[in-house]
ZAMARGU-4260 file (C-alpha; in steps of 0.2 Angstrom, whole numbers, plus 5000, padded with zeros to 4 digits):
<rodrens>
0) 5000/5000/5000 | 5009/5017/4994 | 5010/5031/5009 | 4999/5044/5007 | 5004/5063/5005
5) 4988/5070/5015 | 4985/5086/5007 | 4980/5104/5018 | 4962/5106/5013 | 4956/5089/5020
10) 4941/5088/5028 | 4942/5074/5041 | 4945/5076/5062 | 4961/5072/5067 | 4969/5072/5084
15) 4986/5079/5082 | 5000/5070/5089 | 5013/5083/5087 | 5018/5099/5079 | 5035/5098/5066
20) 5044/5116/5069 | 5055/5124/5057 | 5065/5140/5056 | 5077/5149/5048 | 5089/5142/5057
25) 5082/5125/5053 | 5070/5111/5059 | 5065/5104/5076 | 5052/5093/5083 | 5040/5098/5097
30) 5033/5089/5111 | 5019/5077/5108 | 5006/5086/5116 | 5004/5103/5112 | 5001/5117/5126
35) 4996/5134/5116 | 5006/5143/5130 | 5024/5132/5126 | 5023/5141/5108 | 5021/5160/5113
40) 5034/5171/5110 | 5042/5185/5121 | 5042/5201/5113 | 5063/5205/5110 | 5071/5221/5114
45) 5086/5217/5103 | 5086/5213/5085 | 5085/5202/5078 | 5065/5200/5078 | 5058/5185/5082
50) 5041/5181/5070 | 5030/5165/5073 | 5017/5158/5059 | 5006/5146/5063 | 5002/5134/5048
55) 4993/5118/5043 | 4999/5108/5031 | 5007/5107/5012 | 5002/5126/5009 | 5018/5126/5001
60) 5022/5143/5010 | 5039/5136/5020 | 5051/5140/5006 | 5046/5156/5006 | 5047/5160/5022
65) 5065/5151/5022 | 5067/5166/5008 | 5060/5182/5016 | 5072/5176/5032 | 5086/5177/5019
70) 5081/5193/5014 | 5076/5201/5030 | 5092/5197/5043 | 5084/5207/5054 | 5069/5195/5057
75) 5071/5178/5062 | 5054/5166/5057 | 5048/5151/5068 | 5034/5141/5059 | 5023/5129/5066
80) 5015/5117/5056 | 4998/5107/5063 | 4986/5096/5053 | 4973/5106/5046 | 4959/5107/5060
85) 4970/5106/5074 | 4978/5124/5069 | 4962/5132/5069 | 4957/5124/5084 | 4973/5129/5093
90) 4972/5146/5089 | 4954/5147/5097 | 4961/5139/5112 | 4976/5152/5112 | 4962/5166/5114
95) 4953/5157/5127 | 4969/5155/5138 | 4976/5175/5135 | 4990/5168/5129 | 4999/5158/5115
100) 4992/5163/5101 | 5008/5167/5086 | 5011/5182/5078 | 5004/5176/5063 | 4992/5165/5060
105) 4986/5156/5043 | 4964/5151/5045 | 4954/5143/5030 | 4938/5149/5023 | 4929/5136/5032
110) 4936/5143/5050 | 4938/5165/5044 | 4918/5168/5048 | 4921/5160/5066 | 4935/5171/5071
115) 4927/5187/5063 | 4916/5187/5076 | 4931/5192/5090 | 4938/5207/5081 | 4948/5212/5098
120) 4960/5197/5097 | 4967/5202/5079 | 4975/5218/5074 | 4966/5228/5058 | 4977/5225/5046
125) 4970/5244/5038 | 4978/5251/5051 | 4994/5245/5044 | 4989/5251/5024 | 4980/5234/5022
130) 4965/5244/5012 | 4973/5252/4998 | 4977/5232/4992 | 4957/5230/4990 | 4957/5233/4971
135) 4973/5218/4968 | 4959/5204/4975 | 4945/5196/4969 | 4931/5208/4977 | 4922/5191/4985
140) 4937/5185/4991 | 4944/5204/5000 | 4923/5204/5008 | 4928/5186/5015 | 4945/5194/5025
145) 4934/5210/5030 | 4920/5214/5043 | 4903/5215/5035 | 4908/5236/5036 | 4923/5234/5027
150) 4932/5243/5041 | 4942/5228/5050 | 4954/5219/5038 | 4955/5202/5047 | 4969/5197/5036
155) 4976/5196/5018 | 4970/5182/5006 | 4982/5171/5000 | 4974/5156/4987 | 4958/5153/4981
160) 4952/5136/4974 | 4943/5137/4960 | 4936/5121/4952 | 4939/5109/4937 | 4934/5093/4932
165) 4949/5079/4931 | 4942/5065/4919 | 4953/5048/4912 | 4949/5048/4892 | 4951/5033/4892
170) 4937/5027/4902 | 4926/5040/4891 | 4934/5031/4875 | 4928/5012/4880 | 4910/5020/4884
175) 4910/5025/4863 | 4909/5046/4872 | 4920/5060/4865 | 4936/5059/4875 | 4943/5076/4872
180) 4941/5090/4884 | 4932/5102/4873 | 4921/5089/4868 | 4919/5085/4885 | 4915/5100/4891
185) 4902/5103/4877 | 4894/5085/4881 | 4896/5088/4901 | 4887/5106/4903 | 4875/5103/4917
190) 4874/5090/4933 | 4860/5081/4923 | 4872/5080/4910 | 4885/5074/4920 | 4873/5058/4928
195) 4868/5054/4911 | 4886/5052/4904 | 4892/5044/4923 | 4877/5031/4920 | 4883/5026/4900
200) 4902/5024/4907 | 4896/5014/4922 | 4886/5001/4909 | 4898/4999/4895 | 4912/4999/4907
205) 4906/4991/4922 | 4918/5004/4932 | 4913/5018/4946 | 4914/5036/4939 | 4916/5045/4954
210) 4928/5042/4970 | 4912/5045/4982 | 4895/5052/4983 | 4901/5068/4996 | 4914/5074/4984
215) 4900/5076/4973 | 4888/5084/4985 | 4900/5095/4989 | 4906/5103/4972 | 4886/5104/4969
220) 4884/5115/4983 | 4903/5125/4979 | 4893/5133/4966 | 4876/5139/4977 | 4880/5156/4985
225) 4868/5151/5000 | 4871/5134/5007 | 4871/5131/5027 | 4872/5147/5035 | 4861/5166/5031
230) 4875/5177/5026 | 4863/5190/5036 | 4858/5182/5053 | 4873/5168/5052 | 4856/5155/5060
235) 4859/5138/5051 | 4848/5136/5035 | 4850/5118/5031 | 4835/5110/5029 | 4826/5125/5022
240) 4839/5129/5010 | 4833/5120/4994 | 4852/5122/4987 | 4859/5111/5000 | 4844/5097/4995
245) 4847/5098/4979 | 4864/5095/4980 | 4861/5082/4995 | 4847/5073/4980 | 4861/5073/4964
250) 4870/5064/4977 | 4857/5050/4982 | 4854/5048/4963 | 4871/5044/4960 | 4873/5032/4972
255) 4857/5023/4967 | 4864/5024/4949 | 4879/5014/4955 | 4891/5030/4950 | 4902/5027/4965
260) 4918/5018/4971 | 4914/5023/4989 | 4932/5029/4994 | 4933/5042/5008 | 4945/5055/5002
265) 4963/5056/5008 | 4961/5037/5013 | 4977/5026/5006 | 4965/5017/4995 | 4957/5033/4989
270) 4975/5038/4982 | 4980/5023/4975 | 4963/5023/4965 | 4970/5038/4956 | 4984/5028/4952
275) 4975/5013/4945 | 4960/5019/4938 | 4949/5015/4951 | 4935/5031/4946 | 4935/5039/4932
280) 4930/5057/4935 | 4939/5069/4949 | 4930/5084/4954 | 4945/5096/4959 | 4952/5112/4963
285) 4966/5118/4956 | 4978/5115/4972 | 4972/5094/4971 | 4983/5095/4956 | 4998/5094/4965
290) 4990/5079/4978 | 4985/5070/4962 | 5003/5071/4955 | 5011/5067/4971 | 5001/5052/4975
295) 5000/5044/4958 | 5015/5049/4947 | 5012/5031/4938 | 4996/5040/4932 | 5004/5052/4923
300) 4994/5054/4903 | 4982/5046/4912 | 4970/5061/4918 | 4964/5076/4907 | 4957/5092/4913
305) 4940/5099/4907 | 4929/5114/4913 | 4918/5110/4927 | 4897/5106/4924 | 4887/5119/4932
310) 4901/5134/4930 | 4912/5137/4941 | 4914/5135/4961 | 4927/5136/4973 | 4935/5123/4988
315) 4948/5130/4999 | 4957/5146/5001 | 4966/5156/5016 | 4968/5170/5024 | 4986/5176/5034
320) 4980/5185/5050 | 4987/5193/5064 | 4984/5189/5083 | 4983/5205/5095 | 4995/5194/5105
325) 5009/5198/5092 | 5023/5211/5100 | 5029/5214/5082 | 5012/5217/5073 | 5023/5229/5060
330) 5035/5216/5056 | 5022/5204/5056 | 5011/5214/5043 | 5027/5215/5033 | 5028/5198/5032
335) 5008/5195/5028 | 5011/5209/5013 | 5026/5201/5007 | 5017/5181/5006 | 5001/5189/5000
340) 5010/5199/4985 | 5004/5194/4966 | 5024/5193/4963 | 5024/5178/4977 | 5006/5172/4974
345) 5009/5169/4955 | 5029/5161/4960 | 5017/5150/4974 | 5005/5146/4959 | 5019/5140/4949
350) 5024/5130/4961 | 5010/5122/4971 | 4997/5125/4958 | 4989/5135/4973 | 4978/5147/4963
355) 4982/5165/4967 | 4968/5178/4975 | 4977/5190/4967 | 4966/5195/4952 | 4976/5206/4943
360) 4989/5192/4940 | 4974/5180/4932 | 4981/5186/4913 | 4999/5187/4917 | 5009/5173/4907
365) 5011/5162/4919 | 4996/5158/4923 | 4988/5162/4906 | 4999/5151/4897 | 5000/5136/4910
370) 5000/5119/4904 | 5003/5104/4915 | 5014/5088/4904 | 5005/5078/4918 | 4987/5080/4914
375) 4989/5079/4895 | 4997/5097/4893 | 4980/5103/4896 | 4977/5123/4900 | 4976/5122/4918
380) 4979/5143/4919 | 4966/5148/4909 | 4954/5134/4914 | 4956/5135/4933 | 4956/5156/4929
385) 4940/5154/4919 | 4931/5146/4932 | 4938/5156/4945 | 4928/5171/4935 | 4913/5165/4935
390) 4911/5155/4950 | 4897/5164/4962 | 4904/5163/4981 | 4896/5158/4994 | 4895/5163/5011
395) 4902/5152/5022 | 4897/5152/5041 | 4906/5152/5056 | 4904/5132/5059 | 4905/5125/5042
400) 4918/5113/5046 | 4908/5107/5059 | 4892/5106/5047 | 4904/5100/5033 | 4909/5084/5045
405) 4894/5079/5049 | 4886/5078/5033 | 4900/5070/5025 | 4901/5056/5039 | 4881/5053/5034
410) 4886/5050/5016 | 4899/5040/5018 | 4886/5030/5031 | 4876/5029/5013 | 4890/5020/5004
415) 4894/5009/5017 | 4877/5001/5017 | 4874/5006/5035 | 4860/5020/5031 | 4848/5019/5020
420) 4845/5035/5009 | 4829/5039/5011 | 4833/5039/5029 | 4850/5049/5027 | 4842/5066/5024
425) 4834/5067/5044 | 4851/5059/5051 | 4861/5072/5041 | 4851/5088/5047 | 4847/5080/5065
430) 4865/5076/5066 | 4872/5094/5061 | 4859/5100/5075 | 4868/5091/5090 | 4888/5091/5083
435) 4883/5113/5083 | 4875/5110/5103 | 4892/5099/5107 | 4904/5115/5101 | 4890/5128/5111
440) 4884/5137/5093 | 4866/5132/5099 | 4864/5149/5096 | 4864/5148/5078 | 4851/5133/5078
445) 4832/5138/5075 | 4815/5128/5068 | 4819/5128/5048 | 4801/5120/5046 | 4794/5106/5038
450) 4810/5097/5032 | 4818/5097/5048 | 4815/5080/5059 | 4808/5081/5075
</rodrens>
């Protein structure tokens, strides 16, 4: 069984058994169990400046923090990388405590909204200049970093993940379908065209087309600006959003249809079915690139890369903030600007295929003119940039992990034959109601109506 490379944005719970330091001055391990208050950071009198940055995983930002230190010997950088949840989750205990918390801190989409809502434990990064870089983002991504006034920078943006759709063509060939990815696209416009196709390569073929059910679900629901939370009172929405049961519906149908392998993501057996052929249709952001790479360089010609049904959408992206903690907020902020930069998001993008925030770098050369030898030498710049343009974004509340969780352990209940679907709708919703009383956001609970269970 080949190890797997688990990637940043992965959305499962796990329990952290140490944090891997690195510095400037090199790398360390620290101890197994992690005490917010063992990681703060005195403020220095003497140069050189001490900086730490809190990160989760394979955000690919580690060489460039090795860089600025090069270039700024005046500062020294300590980073911390945790597992994804973990970081997010420390952090929230670091404000808790009074104490702990880094001076610069990396938080996902999924985790911004729930740390918007304690203003007085960042600095305002306008109070640094941070507003007069609005115009260089995407305008949904700078509202995302921003209170809903505008008037508190929580933190700059530094990726989006805007969405494609990975395919093998030679799966599409044995099903007598077009194989190349403008016809692909042509033929693959909608979510009913995409069941009806999956259906034809599951009969000629007798092979799943899709990895499981959720990541389905999911990239349904990237592209409805509305999904669990209101963007105005933040109270959960769920069962009376009809964008989240439609999604939750596509789903079901494609289960029933026999579409899916039934892998849960970022499992060993998930990876090596990228490899060997095990689906036939990936559902990706542009930063899965890399992952896909990585974890199945034997599979290289084997995937191709062709716009997305349904228009674009988005999975992932974060934001570099910084705690009030911090005793160097300048230096700090220095830093932020600097990772955050189009010159550094478009050398990041190069690299990591993490898709750069940055809109006025979406025509530059380098992303413009992308192509990936892996994936067939298809246009991965301009594709991932044309759906990045015309994804709608949606408003993510200040629990969507937890909501996110929830429902993908139901679906994968689904798959395993331990739920049946008709059932799986109630569990889901009753089971998003009690995971949000077990983290106290009862608060954001009220009576959605007919479609909620009792």
């Amino acid at each position: 069984m080949k190890r797997l490379v688990r990637i940043r944005r992965a959305l499962a719970v796990l329990s952290i058994v140490s944090f891997v330091a690195a510095s400037s001055a090199g790398c360390a391990s620290v101890a197994d169990s992690i005490d917010p208050d063992r990681l703060s950071v005195p403020a220095e009198q003497n140069r050189p400046i001490r900086l730490t940055v809190w990160l989760y995983e394979r955000t690919g930002l580690e060489p460039f923090l090795e860089r600025y230190a090069r270039e700024h010997p005046d500062v020294r950088i300590e980073w911390f990388v945790s597992q994804f949840e973990d970081v997010h989750n420390h952090l929230q205990t670091a404000f808790a405590a009074g104490s702990g918390a880094p001076d610069v801190c990396l938080i996902e989409v999924s985790f911004i909204e729930r740390f918007k809502r304690f203003p007085d434990y960042f600095y305002n990064l306008a109070d640094f200049g941070a507003a007069s870089l609005r115009d260089d983002y995407l305008d949904w991504k700078w509202r995302q970093a921003t209170s809903a006034d505008g008037g508190v920078v929580f933190g700059l943006p530094t990726d989006i993940g805007p969405m494609a759709m990975l395919y093998r063509p030679e799966r599409f060939e044995r099903a007598g379908l077009p194989a190349d990815r403008e016809s692909v696209a042509r033929m693959i416009r909608t979510w009913d065209d995409f069941l009806r196709v999956g259906e034809q390569i599951r009969k000629q073929t007798g092979k799943p087309v899709i990895s499981n059910i959720h990541e389905l679900y999911q990239a349904i629901l990237g592209q409805s600006q509305r999904q669990y939370f209101d963007p105005a009172t933040g109270e959960l929405i769920m069962a009376s959003n009809p964008e989240v049961r439609r999604a939750w519906d596509y789903a079901v149908r494609a289960y029933r249809l026999g579409l899916s392998a039934g892998l849960q993501t970022w499992q060993p057996e998930w990876a090596e079915a990228l490899a060997d052929g095990g689906f036939a249709v990936l559902l990706s952001p542009s930063w899965m690139l890399n992952y896909v790479k990585t974890n199945a360089p034997e599979a290289e010609g084997d995937w191709d890369v062709a716009a997305m049904p349904g228009g674009g959408g988005n999975r992932g992206g974060s934001f570099l903030t910084i705690p009030k903690e911090s005793g160097h907020p300048k230096e700090a902020y220095d830093l932020v600007r600097w990772l955050t930069s189009p010159e550094i998001q478009l050398e990041l993008y190069r690299r990591e295929n993490n898709f750069p925030s940055a809109r006025v770098v979406f025509d530059d050369p380098i992303v413009r003119d992308k192509r990936d030898p892996f994936f067939r030498n298809a246009p991965v710049g301009r594709l991932f940039a044309d759906s990045a343009r015309r994804l709608k974004p949606a408003y993510e509340g200040p629990y969507q992990f937890v909501v996110v969780t929830a429902v993908e352990s139901v679906l994968y209940k689904v798959e395993r034959g331990e739920l049946a679907p008709e059932q799986a709708w109630n569990e889901a919703v009753s089971l998003v109601r009690k995971q949000l009383s077990a983290v106290g956001a009862s608060a954001f609970i009220r009576e959605e109506g007919r479609n909620n269970p009792p």
